[in-house]
C-alpha positions as CSV (number, residue, x, y, z in Angstrom):
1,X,2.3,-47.5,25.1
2,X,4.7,-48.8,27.9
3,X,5.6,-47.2,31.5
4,X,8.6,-45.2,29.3
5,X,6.9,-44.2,26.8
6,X,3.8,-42.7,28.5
7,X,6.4,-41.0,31.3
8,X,8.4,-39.5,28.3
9,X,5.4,-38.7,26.6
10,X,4.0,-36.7,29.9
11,X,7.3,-34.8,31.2
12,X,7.4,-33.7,27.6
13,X,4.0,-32.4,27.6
14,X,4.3,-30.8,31.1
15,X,8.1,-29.1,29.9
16,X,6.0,-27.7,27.0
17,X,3.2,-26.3,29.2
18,X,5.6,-24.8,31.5
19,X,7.2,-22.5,28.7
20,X,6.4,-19.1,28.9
21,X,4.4,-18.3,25.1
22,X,6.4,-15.5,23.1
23,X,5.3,-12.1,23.2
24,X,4.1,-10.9,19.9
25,X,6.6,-8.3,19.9
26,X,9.1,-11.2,19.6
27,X,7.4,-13.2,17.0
28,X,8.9,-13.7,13.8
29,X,7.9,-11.2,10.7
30,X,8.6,-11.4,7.5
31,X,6.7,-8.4,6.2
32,X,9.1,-5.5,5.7
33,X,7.4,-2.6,5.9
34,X,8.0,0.9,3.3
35,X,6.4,4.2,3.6
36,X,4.5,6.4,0.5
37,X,5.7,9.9,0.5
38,X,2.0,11.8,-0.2
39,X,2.2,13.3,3.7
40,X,5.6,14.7,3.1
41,X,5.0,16.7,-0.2
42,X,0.5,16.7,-0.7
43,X,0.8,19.9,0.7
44,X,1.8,21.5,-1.5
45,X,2.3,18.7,-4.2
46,X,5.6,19.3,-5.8
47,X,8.8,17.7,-6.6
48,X,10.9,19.3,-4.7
49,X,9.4,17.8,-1.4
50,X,10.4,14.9,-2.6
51,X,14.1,15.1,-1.1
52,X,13.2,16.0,2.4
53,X,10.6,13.0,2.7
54,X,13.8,10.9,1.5
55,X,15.8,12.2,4.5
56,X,13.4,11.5,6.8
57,X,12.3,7.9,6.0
58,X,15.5,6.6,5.1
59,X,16.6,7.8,8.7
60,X,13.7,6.1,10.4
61,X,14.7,2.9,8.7
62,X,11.8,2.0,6.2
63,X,12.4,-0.2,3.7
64,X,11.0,1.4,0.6
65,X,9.4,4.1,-0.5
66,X,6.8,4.5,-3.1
67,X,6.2,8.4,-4.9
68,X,3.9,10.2,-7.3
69,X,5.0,8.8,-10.9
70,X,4.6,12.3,-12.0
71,X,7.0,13.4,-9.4
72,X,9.8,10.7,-10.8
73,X,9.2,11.7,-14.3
74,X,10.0,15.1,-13.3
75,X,13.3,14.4,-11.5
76,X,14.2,12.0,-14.5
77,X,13.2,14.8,-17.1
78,X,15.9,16.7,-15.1
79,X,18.7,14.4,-15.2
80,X,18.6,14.4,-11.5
81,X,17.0,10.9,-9.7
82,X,19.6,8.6,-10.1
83,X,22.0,10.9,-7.8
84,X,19.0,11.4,-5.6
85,X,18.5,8.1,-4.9
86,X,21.9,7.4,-4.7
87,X,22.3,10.0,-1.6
88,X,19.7,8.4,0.3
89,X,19.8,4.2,1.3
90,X,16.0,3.9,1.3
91,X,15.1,1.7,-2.9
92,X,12.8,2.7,-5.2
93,X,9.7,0.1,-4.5
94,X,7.0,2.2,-6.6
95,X,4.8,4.9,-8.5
96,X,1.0,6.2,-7.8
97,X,-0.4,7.1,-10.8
98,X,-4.4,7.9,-11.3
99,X,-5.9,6.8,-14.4
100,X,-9.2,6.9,-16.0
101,X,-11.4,4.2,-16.3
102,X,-15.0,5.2,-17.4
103,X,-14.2,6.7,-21.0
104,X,-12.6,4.5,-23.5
105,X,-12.0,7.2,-25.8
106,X,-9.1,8.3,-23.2
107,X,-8.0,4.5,-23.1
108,X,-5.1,4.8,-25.8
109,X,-3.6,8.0,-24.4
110,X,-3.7,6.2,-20.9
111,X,-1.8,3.5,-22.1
112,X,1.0,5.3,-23.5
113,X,1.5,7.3,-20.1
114,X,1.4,3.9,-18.2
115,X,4.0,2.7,-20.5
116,X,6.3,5.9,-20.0
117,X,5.8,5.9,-16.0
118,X,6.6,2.3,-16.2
119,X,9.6,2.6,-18.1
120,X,10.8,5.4,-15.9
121,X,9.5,3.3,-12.6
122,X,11.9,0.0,-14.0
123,X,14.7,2.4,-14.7
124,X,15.8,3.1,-11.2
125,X,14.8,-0.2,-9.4
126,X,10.7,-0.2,-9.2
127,X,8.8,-2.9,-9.4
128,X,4.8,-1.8,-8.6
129,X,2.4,0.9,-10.6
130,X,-0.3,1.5,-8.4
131,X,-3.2,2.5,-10.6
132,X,-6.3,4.9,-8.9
133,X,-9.8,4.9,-10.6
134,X,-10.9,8.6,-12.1
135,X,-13.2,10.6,-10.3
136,X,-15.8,12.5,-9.9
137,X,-19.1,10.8,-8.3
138,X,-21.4,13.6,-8.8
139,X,-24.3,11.3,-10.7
140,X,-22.6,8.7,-11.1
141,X,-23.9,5.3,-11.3
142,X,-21.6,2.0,-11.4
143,X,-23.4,-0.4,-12.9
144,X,-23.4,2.0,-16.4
145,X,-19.7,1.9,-16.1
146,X,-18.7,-1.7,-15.0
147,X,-17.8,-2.9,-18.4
148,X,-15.7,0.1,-19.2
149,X,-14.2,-0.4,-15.8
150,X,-12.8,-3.9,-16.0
151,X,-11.9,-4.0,-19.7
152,X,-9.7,-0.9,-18.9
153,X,-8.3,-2.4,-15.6
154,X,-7.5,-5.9,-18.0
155,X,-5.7,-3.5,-20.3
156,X,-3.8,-1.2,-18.1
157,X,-2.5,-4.4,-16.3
158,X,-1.4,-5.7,-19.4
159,X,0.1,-3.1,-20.8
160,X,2.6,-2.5,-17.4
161,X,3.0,-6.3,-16.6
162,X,4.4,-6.9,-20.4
163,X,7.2,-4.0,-19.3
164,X,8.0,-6.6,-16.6
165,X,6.5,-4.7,-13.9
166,X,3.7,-5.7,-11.6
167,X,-0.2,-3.6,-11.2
168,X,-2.6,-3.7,-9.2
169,X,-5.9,-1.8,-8.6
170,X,-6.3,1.0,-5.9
171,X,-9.8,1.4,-4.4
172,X,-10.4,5.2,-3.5
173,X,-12.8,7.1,-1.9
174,X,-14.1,9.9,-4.3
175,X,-13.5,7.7,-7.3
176,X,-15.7,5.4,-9.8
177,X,-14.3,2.4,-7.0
178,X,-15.3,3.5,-3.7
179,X,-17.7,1.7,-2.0
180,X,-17.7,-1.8,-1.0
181,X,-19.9,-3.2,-3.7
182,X,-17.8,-1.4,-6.3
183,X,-14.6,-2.9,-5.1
184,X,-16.0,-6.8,-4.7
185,X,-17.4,-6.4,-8.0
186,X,-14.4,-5.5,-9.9
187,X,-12.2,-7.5,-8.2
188,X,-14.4,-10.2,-8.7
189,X,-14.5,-9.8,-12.6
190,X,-10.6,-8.5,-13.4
191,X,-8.7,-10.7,-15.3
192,X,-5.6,-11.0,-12.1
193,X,-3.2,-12.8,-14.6
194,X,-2.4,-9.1,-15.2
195,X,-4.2,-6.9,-12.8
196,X,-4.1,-7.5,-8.9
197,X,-5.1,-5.6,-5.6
198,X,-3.2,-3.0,-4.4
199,X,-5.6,-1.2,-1.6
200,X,-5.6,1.6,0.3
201,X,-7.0,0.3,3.9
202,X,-7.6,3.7,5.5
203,X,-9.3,4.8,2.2
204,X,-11.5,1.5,2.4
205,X,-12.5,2.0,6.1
206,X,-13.1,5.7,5.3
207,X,-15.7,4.5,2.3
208,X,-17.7,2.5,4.3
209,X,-15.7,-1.1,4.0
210,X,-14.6,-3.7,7.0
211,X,-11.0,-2.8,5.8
212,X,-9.8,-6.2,7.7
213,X,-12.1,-8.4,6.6
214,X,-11.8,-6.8,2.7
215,X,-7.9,-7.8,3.5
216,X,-9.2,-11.2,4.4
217,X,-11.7,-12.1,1.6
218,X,-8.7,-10.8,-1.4
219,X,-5.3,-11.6,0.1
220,X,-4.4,-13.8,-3.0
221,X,-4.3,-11.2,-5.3
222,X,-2.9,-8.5,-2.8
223,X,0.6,-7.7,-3.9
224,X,0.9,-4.3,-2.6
225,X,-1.0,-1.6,-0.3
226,X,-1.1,1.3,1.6
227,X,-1.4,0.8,5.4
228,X,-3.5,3.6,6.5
229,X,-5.3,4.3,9.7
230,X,-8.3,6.4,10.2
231,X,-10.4,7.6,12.5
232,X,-12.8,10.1,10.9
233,X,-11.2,13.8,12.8
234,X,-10.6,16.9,11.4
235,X,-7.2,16.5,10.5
236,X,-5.2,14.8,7.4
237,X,-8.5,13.5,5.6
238,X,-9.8,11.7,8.9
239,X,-6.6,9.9,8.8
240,X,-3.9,9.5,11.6
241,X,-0.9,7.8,12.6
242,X,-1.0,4.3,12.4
243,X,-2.4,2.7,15.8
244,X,-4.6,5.4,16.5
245,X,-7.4,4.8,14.4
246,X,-10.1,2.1,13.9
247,X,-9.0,0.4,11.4
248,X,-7.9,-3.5,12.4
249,X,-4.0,-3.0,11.9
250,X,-3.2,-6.0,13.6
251,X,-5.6,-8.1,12.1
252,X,-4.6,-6.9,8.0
253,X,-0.8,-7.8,8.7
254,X,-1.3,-10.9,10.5
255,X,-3.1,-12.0,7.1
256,X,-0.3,-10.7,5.0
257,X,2.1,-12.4,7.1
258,X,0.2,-15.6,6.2
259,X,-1.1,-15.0,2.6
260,X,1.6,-12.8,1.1
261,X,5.1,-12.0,3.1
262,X,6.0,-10.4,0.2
263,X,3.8,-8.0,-0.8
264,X,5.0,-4.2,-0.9
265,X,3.3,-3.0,2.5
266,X,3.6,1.2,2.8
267,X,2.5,3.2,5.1
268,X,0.8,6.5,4.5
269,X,-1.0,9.1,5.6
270,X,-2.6,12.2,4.1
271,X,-1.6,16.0,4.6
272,X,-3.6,18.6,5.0
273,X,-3.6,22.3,6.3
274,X,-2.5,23.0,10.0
275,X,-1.9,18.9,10.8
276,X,-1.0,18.5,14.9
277,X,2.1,16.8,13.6
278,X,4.7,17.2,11.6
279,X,4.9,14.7,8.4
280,X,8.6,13.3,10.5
281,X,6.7,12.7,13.5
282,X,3.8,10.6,11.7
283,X,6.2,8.3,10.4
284,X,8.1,8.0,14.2
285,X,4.2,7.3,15.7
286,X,3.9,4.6,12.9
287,X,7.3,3.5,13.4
288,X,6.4,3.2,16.9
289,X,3.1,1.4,16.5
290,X,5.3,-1.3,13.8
291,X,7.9,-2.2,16.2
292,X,5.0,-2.6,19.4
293,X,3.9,-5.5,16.8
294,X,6.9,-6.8,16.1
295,X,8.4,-5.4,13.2
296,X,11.8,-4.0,13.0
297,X,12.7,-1.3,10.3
298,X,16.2,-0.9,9.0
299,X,19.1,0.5,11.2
């Protein structure tokens, strides 16, 4: 290296030490963050909340939205979604829909009403059928069910993916997928050609799983999740606004951003009797929290 070399080489070096580093707030994201309706209408559940919740988060600028597939059938039975959507600029990501996945003589039946929400999910612009393992716990014991559970998983994600839509399993707490064993297990053994991850982190955290590292050990098959806070209170399940929990926020979106920028990230929150907030003012604390990280939300 000669005497010009070596100077350029330095002053460039020093010019780059000298720069100030970016705040995070101004670093880029690709992520683009939606919201799931449940704290706008889970108390009580019916379709009618569903317009409200539309106001609401298409004024705050999220993305997407993602619904009850019940509550879309409903609407569409009614002849009434496609103006509803059309009154408020906020699309149509995707569908919750709880399915059972420990009796195969249901399996049939639970196919045919994947097929319909699907078909009704496509129709107005979805892409994503979140699928929730059955309940209840009360003497249950996985390792009797395993086989039932991933051979109806490989099914339902078939049958939904052929419709051209995508799936993906959603770990819940009071469910036959709860804990942290349950969820590497199946995960492990699902046939993800067809059926991917779609978690719930607040959920996870709540059922005894390092939400961030669970983030961490399946982003290559996460396509889709709810981004949920908790931190074990009274209120909304244990939930809260995102930010003012314990789950590692910051830490599960910087491995999205990395892994999968364009997965369908929403978040949510559970209702409840008597919450301190309103459902609006979650979504502004969240909104809040997003933007503190470096996301910006529609205008």
């Amino acid at each position: 290296m000669n005497r010009r070399t070596f100077t350029k080489t330095v002053l460039a070096g020093i010019g780059a030490a000298a720069l100030p580093a970016l705040p995070e707030a101004q670093a880029q994201k690709r992520l683009k963050i939606g919201i799931t309706m449940l704290i706008f209408g889970a108390v009580p559940r019916t379709p009618e909340n569903l317009e409200p919740a539309l106001k609401d988060c298409s004024e705050l600028g999220y993305y997407s939205f993602e619904t009850f597939a019940s509550v879309l059938e409903d609407w569409d039975k009614k002849g009434t979604l496609g103006a509803l959507l059309e009154k408020y600029p906020i699309p149509l990501r995707s569908a919750f829909v709880t399915v059972n996945l420990t009796d195969p003589a249901q399996r049939k039946d639970q196919i045919a009403m994947l097929q319909r929400y699907a078909t009704i999910l496509k129709k107005y612009g979805g892409s994503y059928l979140v699928q929730s393992p059955n309940g209840p716990r009360t003497g249950y014991v996985f390792a009797e069910h395993k086989a039932n559970i991933i051979a109806a998983l490989n099914e339902y994600g078939k049958a939904v993916t052929d419709l051209g839509l995508r799936t993906g399993l959603h770990q819940h707490t009071g469910t036959v997928v709860e804990t942290r064993e349950e969820t590497y297990d199946v995960l492990n053994a699902i046939d993800t050609r067809y059926m991917h991850f779609a978690p719930d982190i607040g959920q996870a955290q709540k059922g005894g799983t390092d939400a961030a590292q669970m983030v961490k050990d399946f982003a290559k098959i996460i396509d889709h999740m709810h981004l949920k806070d908790f931190k074990g209170w009274e209120h909304m399940g244990g939930y809260c606004p995102l930010g003012e929990g314990k789950v590692d926020l910051k830490s599960v979106l910087e491995t999205m951003e990395k892994a999968n920028p364009n997965a369908n990230i929403m978040h949510e929150l559970d209702g409840s009797q008597n919450m301190p907030y309103t459902p609006r003012q979650t979504a502004e604390i969240s909104k809040k929290y997003l933007q503190s990280l470096g996301y910006s939300l529609r205008t």
